[in-house]
C-alpha positions in Angstrom: -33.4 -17.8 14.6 -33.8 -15.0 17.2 -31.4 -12.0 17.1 -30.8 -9.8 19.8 -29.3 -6.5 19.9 -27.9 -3.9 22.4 -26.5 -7.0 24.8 -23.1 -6.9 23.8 -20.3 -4.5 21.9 -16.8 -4.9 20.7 -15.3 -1.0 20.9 -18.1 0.8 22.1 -20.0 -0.8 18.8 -23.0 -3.1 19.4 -22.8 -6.4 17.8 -26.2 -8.9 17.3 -26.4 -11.9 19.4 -28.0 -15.0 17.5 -30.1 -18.2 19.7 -32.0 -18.6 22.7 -31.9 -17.0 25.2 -31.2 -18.6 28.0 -32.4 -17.7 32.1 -31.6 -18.3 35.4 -33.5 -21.4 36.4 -33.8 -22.5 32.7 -32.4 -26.5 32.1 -28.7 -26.3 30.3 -29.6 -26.9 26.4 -27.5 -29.3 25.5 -25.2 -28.7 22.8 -22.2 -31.2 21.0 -18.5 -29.3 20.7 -15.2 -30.9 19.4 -12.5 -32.2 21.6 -9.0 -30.9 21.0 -9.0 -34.1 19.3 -12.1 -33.6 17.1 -13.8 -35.6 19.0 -17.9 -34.7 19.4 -18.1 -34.0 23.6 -22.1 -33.6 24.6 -22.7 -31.3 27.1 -25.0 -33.6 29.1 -22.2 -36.0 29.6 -21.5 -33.7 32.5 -24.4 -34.0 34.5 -23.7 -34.6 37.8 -21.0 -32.2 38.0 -21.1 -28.2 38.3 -20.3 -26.5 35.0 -18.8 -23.2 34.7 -19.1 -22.8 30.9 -16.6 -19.7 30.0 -17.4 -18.7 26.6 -14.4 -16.5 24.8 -14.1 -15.2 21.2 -10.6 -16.8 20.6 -7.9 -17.9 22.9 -5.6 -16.3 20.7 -6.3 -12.8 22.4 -5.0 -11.3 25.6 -8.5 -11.3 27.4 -9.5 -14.5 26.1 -6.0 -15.9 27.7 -6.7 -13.8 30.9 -10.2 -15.3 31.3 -9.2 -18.9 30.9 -6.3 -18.9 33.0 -7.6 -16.9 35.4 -10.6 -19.7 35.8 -7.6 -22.9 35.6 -5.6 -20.9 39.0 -9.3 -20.4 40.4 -9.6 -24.6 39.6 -7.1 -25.8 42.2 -9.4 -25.5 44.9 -12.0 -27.0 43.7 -13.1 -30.8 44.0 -13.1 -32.8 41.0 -16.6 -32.7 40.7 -16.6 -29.2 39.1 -15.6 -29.4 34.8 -14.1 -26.1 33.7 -14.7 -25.8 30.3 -13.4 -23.1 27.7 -15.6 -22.8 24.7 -14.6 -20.6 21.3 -15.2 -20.6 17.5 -11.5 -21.7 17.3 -10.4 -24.6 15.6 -9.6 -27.9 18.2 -5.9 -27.9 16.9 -5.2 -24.2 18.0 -7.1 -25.2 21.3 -4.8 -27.9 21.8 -1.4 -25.9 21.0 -2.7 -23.0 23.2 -3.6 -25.4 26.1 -0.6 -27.1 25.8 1.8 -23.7 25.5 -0.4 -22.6 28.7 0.2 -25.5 31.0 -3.4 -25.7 31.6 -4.7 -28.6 34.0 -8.4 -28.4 34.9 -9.5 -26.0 32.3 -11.0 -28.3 29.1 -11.4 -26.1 25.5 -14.1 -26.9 23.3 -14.6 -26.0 19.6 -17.9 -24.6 18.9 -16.3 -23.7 15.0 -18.6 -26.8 13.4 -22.1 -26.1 13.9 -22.0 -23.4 16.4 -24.5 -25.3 19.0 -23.5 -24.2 22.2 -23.5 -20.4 20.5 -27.0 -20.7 19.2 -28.2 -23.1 22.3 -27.1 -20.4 24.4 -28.1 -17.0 22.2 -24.2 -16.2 22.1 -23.2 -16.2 18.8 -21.8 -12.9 17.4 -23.5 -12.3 14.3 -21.5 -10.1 12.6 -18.1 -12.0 13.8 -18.8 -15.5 13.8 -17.5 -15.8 17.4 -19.0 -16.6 21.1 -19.6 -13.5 23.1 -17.5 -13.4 26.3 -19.7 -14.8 29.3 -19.9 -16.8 32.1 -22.5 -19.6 33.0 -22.6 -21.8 36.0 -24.4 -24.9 36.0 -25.3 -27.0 38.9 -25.2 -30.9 39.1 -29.2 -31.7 38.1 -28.5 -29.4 35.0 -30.2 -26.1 36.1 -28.6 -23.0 35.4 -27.7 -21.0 38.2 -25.3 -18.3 37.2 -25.3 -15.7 33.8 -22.9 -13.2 33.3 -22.5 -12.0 29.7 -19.9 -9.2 29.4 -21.0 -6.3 27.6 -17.6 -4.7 26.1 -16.0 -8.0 24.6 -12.8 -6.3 24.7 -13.1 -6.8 28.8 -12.5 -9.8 31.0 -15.9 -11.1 33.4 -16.4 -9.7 36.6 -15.2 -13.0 38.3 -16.3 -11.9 42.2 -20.0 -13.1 41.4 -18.3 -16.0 39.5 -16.7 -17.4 42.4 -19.3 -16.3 45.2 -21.8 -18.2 42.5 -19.7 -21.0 42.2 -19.2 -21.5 45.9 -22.4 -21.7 46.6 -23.1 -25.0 44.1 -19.6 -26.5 46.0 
């Protein structure tokens, strides 16, 4: 599997990202994730809607918790056609409690813990950790991806300006 280094750091030190890398213009790989309820979800199940796929290294931290609540407040304005979802190594029953502690309501988290697929579909799995790497990816309604951010110091939140301005463009 391809390894890439330099891309991301967690305290200044630089960590190995493991999968394809994914571009601009690329089709979405599609990737199955458990449900809160262990459920298998497929990522193509949402075609036809714009994804924003906000991958975080565990809810359980306070930029993780910043980043996904951050993107449920940013959610109320937009139509139902756009699916929010939260991806991390955690396991679905701490997804579920944290959701549920956090009063979230358009945000969906998704447990990549099994097989990591979306982190290997996506080249963001941490190597050395185990864990997603902190990024943002928007994907429009044919499938196409049409926005990357992957934040370099995991320890900060994304730069969510060119989220939104990203995102309001496949609205």
């Amino acid at each position: 599997m391809r390894e890439r280094v330099g891309i991301v750091s967690m305290r200044e030190n630089s960590l190995t990202l493991v999968g394809n890398e994914v571009k601009v213009g690329d089709e979405a790989p599609d990737f199955v994730v458990l449900a809160n309820d262990l459920s298998p979800v497929r990522f193509s199940s949402f075609r036809g809607k714009v994804c924003v796929l906000s991958s975080v290294p565990s809810l359980d931290t306070p930029v993780c918790n910043a980043q996904t609540r951050r993107l449920d407040r940013e959610a109320e304005r937009l139509g139902t056609d756009v699916a929010i979802l939260t991806i991390s190594m955690d396991l679905p029953f701490a997804q579920k409690r944290w959701s549920d502690a956090a009063g979230m309501k358009r945000v969906q988290t998704l447990s990549d813990h099994r097989d990591a697929s979306f982190g290997t579909s996506y080249g963001l799995l941490i190597k050395e950790l185990r864990l997603l790497a902190r990024a943002v990816l928007l994907v429009d309604r044919d499938g196409a991806i049409r926005y990357i951010q992957i934040v370099r110091e995991t320890t900060d939140e994304p730069d969510y300006a060119p989220v939104l301005s990203a995102l309001g463009e496949l609205t």
